[in-house]
C-alpha positions as CSV (number, residue, x, y, z in Angstrom):
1,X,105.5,53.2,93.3
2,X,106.9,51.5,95.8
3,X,109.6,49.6,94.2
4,X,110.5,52.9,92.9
5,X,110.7,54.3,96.3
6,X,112.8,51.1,97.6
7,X,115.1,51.6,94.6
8,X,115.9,55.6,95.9
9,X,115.9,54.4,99.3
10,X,119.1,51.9,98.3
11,X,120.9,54.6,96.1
12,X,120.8,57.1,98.7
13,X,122.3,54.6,100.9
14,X,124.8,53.9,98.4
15,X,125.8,57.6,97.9
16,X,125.6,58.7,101.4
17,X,128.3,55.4,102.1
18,X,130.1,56.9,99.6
19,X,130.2,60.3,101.0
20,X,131.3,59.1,104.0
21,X,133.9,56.6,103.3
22,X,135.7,58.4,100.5
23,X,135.2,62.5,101.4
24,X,138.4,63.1,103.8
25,X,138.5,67.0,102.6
26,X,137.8,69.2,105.1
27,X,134.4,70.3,104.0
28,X,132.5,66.8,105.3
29,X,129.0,66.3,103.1
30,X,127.5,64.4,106.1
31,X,128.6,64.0,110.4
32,X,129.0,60.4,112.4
33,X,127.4,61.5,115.0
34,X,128.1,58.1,117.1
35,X,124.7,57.8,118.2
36,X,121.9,54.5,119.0
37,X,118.9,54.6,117.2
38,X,116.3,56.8,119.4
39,X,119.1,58.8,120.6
40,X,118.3,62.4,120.2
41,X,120.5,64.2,118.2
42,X,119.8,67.3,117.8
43,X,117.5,69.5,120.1
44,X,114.7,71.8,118.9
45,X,113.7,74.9,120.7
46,X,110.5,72.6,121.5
47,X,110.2,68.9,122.1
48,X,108.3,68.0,118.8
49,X,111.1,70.2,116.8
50,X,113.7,67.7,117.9
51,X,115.4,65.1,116.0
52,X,115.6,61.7,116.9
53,X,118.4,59.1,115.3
54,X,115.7,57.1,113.3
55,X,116.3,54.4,110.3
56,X,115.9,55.9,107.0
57,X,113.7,54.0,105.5
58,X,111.5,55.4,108.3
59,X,112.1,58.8,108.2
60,X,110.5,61.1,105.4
61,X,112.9,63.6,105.9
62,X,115.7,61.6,104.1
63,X,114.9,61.6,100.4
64,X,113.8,65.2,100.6
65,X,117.7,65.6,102.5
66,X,118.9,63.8,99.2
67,X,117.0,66.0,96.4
68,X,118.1,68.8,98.4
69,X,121.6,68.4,99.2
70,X,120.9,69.3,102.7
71,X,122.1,66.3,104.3
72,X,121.1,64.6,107.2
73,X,123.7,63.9,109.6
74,X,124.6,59.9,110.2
75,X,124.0,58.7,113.5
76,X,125.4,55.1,112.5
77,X,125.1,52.0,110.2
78,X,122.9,48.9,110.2
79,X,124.5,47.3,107.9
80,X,123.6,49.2,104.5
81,X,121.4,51.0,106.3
82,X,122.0,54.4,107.8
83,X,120.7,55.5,110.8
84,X,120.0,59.5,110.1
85,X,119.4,62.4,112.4
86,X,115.5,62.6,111.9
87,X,113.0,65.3,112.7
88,X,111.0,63.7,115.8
89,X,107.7,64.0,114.2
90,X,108.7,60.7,111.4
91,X,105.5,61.6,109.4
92,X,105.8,65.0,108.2
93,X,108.4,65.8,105.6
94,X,111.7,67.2,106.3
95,X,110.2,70.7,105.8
96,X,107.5,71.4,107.0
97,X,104.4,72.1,105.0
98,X,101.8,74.7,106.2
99,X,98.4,73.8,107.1
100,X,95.4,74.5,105.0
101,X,94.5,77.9,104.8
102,X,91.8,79.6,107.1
103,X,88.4,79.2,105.8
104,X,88.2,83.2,105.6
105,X,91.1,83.5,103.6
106,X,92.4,83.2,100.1
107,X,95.6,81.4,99.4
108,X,98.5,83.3,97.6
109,X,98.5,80.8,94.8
110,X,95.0,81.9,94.1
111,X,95.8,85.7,94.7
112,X,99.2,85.0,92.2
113,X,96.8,84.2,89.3
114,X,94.4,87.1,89.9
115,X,97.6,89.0,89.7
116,X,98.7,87.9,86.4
117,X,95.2,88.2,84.9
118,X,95.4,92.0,85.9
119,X,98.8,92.2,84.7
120,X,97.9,90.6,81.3
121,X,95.2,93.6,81.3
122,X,97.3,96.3,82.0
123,X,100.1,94.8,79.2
124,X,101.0,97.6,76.8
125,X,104.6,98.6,74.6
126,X,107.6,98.4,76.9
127,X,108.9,102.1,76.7
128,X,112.4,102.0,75.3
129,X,114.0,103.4,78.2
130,X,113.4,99.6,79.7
131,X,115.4,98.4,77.2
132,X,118.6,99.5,77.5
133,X,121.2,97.5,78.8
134,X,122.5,97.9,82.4
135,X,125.7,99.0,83.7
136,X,128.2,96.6,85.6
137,X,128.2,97.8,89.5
138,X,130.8,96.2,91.8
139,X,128.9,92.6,92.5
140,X,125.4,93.1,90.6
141,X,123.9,95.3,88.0
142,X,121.2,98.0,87.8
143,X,118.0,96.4,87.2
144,X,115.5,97.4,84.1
145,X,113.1,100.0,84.8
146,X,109.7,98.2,86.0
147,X,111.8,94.8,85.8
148,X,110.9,94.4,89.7
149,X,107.5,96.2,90.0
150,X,107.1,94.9,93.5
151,X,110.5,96.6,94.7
152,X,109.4,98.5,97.9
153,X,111.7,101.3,100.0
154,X,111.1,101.4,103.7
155,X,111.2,105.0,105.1
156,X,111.9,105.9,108.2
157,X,111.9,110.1,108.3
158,X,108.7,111.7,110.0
159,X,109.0,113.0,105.9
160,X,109.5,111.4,102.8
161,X,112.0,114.0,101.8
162,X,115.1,112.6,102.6
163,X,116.7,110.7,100.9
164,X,119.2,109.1,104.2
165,X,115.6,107.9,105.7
166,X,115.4,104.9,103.5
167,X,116.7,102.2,104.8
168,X,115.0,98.8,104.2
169,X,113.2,96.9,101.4
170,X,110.5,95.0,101.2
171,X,108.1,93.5,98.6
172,X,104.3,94.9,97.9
173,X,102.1,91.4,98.2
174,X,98.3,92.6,97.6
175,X,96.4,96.0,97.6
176,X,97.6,97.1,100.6
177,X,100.3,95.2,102.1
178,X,104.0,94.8,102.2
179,X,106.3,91.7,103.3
180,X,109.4,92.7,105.3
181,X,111.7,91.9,107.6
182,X,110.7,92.1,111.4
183,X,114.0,94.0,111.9
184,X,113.0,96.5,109.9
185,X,110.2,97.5,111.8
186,X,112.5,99.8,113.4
187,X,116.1,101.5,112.0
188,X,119.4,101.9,114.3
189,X,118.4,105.2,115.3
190,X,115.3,103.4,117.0
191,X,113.1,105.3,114.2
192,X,109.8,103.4,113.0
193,X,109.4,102.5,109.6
194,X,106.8,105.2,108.9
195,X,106.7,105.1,105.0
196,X,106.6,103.0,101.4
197,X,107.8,104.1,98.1
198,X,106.7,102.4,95.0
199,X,107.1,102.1,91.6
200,X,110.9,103.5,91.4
201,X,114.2,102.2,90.5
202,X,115.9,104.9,92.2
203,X,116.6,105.1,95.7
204,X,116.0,108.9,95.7
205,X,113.9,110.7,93.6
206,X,111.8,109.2,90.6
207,X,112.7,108.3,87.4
208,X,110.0,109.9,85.8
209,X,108.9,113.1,84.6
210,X,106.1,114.4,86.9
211,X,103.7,114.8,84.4
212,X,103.5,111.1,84.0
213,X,101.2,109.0,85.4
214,X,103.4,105.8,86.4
215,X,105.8,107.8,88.2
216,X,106.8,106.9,91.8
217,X,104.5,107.5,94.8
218,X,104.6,107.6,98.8
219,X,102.9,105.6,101.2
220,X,101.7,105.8,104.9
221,X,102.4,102.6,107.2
222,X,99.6,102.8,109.3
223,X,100.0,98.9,111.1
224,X,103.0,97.2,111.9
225,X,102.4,93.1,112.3
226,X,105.8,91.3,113.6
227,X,105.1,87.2,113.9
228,X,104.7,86.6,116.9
229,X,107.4,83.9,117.6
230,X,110.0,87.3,116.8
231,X,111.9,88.0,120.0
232,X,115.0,90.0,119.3
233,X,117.7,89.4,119.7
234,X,116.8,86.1,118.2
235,X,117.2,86.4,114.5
236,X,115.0,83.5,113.9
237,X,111.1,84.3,112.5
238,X,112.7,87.7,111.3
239,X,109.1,88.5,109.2
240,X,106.2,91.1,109.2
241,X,103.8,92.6,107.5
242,X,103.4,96.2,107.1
243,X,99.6,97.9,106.3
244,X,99.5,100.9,104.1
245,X,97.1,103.4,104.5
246,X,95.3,103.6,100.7
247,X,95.1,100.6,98.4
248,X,97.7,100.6,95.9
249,X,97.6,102.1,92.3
250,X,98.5,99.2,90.4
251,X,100.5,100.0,86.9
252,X,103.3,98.0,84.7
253,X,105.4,99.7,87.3
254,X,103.7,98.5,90.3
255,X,102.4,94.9,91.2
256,X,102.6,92.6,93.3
257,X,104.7,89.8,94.0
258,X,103.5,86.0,94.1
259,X,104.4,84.0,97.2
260,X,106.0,80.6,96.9
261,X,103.9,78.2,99.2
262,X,105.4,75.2,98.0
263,X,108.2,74.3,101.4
264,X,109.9,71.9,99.1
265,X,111.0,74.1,96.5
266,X,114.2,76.0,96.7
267,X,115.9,77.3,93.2
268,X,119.8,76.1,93.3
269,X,119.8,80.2,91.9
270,X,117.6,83.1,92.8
271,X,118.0,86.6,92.5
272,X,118.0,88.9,95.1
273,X,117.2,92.7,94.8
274,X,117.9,96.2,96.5
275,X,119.1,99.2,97.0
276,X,121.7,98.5,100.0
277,X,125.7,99.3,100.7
278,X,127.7,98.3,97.7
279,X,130.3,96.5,99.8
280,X,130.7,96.0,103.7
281,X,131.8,99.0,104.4
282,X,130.4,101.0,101.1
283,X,127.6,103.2,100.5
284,X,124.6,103.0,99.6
285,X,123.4,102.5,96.3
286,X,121.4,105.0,94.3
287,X,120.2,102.4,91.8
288,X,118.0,99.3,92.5
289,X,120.5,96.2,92.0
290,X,119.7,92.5,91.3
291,X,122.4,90.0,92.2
292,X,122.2,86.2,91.2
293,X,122.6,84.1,94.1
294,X,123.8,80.4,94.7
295,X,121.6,78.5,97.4
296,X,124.1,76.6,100.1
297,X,123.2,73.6,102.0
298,X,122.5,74.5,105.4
299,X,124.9,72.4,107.0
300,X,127.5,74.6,105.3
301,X,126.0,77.4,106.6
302,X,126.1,76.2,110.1
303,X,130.0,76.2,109.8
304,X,129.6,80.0,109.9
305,X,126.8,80.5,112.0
306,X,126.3,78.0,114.6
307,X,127.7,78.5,118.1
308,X,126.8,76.8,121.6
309,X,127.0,80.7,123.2
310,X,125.3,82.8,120.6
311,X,121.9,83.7,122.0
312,X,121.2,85.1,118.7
313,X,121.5,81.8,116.8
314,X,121.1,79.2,119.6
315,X,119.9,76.7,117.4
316,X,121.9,77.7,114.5
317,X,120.3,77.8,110.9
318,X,117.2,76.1,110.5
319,X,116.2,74.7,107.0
320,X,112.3,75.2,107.7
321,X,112.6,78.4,108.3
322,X,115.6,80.0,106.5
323,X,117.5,79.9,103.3
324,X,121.2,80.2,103.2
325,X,121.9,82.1,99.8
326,X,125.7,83.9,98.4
327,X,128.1,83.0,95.7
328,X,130.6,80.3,95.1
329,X,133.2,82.5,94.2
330,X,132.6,85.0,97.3
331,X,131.9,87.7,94.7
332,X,128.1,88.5,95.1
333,X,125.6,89.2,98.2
334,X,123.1,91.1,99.8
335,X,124.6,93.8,102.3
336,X,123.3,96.5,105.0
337,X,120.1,98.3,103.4
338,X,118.7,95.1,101.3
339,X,117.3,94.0,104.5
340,X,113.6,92.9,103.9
341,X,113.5,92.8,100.3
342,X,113.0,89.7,98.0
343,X,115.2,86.6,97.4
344,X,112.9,85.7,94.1
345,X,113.2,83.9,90.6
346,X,110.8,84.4,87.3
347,X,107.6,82.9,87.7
348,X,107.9,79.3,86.6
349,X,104.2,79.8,84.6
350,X,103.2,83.5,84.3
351,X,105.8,85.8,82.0
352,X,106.7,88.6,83.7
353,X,106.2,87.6,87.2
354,X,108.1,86.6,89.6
355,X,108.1,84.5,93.2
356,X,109.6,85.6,96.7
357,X,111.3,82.6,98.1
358,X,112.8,84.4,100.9
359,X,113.3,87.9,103.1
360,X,116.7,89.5,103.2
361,X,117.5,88.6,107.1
362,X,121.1,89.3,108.3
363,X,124.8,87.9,107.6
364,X,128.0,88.4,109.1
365,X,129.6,90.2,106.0
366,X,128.9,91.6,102.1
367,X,130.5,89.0,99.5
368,X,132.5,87.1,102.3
369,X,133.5,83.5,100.8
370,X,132.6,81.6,103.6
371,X,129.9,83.8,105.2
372,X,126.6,83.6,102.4
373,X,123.7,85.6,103.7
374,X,120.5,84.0,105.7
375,X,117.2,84.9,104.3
376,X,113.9,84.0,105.9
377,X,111.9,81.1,103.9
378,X,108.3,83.2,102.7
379,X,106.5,79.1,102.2
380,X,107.1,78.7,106.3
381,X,104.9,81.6,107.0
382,X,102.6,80.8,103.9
383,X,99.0,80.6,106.2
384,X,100.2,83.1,108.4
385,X,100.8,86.1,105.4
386,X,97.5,84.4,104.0
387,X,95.2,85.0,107.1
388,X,96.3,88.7,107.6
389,X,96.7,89.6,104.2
390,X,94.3,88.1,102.1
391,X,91.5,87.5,104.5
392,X,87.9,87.8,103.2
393,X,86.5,89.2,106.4
């Protein structure tokens, strides 16, 4: 094992000399920083989330930074040996994992399988209406009816009548909770998120006839719980959980979501779903869309974001906490309305589930190039979600 570990530790060192002798395009994989080892080279927003210029071999961040194409930055050479930009805290992973759950609580792995048992229960003929192909809409498609039976619409009216009062997404995660975005807590017009439809692919009205049972239904938000480290207008920690007021009716049109909990796993592609503005300046979209989306390395994310005088952003994007996710090609991306839904990807072992990686946060534009959009990572707040929302007490 360790030989093995030796041998990665050399190769990375190989490719990361590499990297920086022989990349001169403008797009630079990794930064000389210029720094001594113990230097600190890049400050957290507390003294044990800084990072310390630290030999590789002794910092546990750096083969994760490898896997993950999120490099570290260099601070300098020892001879083959780079000197990275390290977290401070050299024995926990780059990432940081969650602690074990609260002894009153279930974990969402657990609550995932208890899921897919009650799906496998509920299984019965997909209707033929769910089979028909979808339409092309400008950057993603319409999705299949019951294809994203966690889909939740965030409404803000003191009625559910209109349609204009939804506004924000979010994802149902157990009997009676949703996962959203703090932001969402309350709209422009300083309205409070008041309501939750399920089960419906349209943004306004139902797809069904009334006289079935698996058509769409209302919900009362009746608790709003924002983490606590959300202090607009920082955009960082942009996640809460909102409590309806009767358990769900679960169906093949409505079910919940699993949560990944695992902080080293990121798809290089996940799909990300709503019902927001078809381009920057578009409209809304009546339709729920899925768009596949490419996962950027963080440091190329930080070209976009990062500025010394942003209070927003004052410590640019951080790869514990958020994912940077758009397209290559500048062709495909969340936009204004998708905020709070799920960045998510097929179950890797259920059929017909799927797992939230992330919450649609904010970005600077829809489809920009250069500009992918920031979604908060779901596996940071893992035993927070876990202690509220699955709680045996």
């Amino acid at each position: 094992m360790e030989n093995n570990r030796l041998f990665k530790l050399v190769l990375s060192n190989i490719i990361l000399i590499i990297f920086c002798v022989f990349n001169t395009s403008s797009q630079l994989v990794v930064q000389h920083l210029g720094l001594e080892e113990g230097d600190i080279c890049r400050k957290g927003r507390r003294p044990e989330e800084d990072y310390v210029c630290k030999g590789a071999r002794n910092c546990n961040a750096f083969l994760e930074s490898i896997n993950t194409n999120n490099h570290l930055d260099i601070c300098k050479f020892v001879v083959l040996e780079p000197i990275v930009c390290c977290p401070a805290m050299t024995n926990e992973p780059f990432i940081e994992k969650p602690k074990s759950n609260n002894e009153n609580s279930i974990s969402a792995d657990k609550k995932c399988h208890d899921y897919f048992k009650l799906k496998q229960k509920m299984q019965s003929e997909v209707p033929f209406e769910s089979q028909l192909p979808p339409l092309p809409v400008v950057g993603g498609i319409p999705a299949y009816i019951k294809q994203f039976p966690h889909m939740a619409l965030i409404g803000f009216g003191d009625t559910t009548a209109d349609g204009e009062d939804w506004r924000c997404g979010g994802s149902l995660i157990s009997e009676r909770w949703i996962l959203s975005a703090a932001h969402c807590q309350q709209s422009s017009g300083n309205l409070v998120a008041r309501w939750v439809r399920l089960g419906v692919s349209e943004r306004v009205g139902t797809l069904f006839n009334e006289s079935r049972v698996d058509r769409s239904k209302d919900y009362r938000i009746v608790e709003h719980i924002i983490h606590p480290d959300y202090k607009p207008p920082s955009l960082y920690n942009d996640i809460a959980l909102f409590r309806l007021e009767n358990d769900v009716e679960f169906s093949e049109a409505v079910r919940p979501i699993c949560l990944n909990s695992d902080p080293y796993i990121t798809p290089l592609k996940l799909i990300v779903t709503g019902w927001g503005r078809i381009s920057t300046a578009g409209p809304l979209s009546d339709n729920l869309l899925k768009v596949d989306l490419d996962i950027f390395p963080v440091k190329k994310c930080n070209e976009s974001y990062f500025s010394y005088d942003n209070p927003k952003l004052r410590f640019g994007i951080l790869p514990d906490s958020m994912i940077c996710a758009g397209s290559f090609d500048g062709e495909r991306d969340s936009c204004s309305g998708d905020s709070g839904g799920p960045l998510q990807l097929e179950h890797v072992n259920y059929a017909g589930m799927y797992t939230q990686y992330g919450i649609t946060s904010f970005g600077k534009f829809c489809a920009d190039k250069d500009t992918p959009g920031i979604y908060t990572r779901v596996a940071k707040y893992i035993s927070w979600i876990e202690k509220i929302v699955f709680s045996n007490n």
